[in-house]
LUMTORMAR-145715 format. One record per residue (C-alpha): y, z, x. Coordinates in steps of 0.1 Angstrom, whole numbers, plus 5000, padded with zeros to 4 digits. Layout:
<mivexs>
+------+------+------+
:    y :    z :    x :
+------+------+------+
:    Y :    Z :    X :
...
+------+------+------+
</mivexs>
This chain:
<mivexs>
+------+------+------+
:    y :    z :    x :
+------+------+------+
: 5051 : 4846 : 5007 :
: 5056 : 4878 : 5000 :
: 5023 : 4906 : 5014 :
: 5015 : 4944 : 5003 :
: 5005 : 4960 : 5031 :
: 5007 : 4989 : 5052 :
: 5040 : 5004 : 5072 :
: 5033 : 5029 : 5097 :
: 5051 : 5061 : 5098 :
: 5047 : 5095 : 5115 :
: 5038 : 5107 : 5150 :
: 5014 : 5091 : 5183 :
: 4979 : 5111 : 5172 :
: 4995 : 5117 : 5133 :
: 4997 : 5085 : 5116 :
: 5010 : 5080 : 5078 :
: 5014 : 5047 : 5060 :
: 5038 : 5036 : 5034 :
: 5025 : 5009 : 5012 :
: 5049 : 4983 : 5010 :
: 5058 : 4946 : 4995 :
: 5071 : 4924 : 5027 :
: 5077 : 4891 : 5033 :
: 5045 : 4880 : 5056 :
: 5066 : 4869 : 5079 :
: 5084 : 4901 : 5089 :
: 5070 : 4924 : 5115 :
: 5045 : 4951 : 5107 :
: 5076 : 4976 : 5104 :
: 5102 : 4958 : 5091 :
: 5126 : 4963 : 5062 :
: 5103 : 4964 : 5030 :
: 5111 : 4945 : 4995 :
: 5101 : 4976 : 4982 :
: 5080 : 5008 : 4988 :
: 5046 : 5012 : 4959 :
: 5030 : 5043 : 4977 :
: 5017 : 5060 : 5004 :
: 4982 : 5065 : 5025 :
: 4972 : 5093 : 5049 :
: 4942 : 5091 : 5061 :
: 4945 : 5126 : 5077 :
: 4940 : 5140 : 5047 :
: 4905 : 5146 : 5028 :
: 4898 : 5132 : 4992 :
: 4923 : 5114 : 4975 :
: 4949 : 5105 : 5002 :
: 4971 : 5079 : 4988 :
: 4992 : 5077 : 4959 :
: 4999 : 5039 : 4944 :
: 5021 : 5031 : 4919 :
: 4996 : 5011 : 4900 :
: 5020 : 4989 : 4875 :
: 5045 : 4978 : 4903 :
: 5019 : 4971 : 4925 :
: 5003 : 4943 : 4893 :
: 5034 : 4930 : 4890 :
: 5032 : 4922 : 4923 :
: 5000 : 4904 : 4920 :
: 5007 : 4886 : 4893 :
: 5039 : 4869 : 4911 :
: 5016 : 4859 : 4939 :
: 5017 : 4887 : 4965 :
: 4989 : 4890 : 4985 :
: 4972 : 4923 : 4996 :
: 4961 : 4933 : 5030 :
: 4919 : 4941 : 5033 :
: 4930 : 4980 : 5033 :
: 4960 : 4975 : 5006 :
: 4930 : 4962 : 4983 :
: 4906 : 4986 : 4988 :
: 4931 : 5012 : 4981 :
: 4946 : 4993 : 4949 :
: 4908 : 4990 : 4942 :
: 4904 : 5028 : 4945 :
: 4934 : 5037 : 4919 :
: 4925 : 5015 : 4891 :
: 4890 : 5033 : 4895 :
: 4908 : 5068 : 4891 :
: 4930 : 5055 : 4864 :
: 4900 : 5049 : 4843 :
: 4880 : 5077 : 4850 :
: 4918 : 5102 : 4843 :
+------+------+------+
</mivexs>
């Protein structure tokens, strides 16, 4: 089954995620399927950036988002509206 979640990047006390479609059974940071954005949640405000039509198709194949993945996909379909 394939999972979007998070891949960490960057330094000890400066973490930076990738988002990333994975099969579930690979580790955390593993070779990706492919990359659909990024999180930093050093940043204030809007700190991710999602590619909002890869990230559907996705979905609609059956991928299934992490808790954080979903709240941030959650998040960018709100901004896309409001934009």
């Amino acid at each position: 089954m394939v999972a979007l979640r998070l891949s960490r990047q960057g330094t000890k006390d400066r973490p930076y995620y990738k988002i990333v479609a994975v099969d579930s059974r690979k580790r955390r940071d593993g070779r990706p399927i492919e990359q659909l954005g990024t999180y930093n949640p050093m940043v204030e405000g809007v700190n991710f950036t999602i590619d909002i039509e890869k990230t559907e198709k996705w979905l609609s194949s059956g991928a299934q988002p992490s808790d954080t993945v979903k709240s941030i996909i959650k998040k960018a379909q709100k901004q896309a509206l409001e934009a």
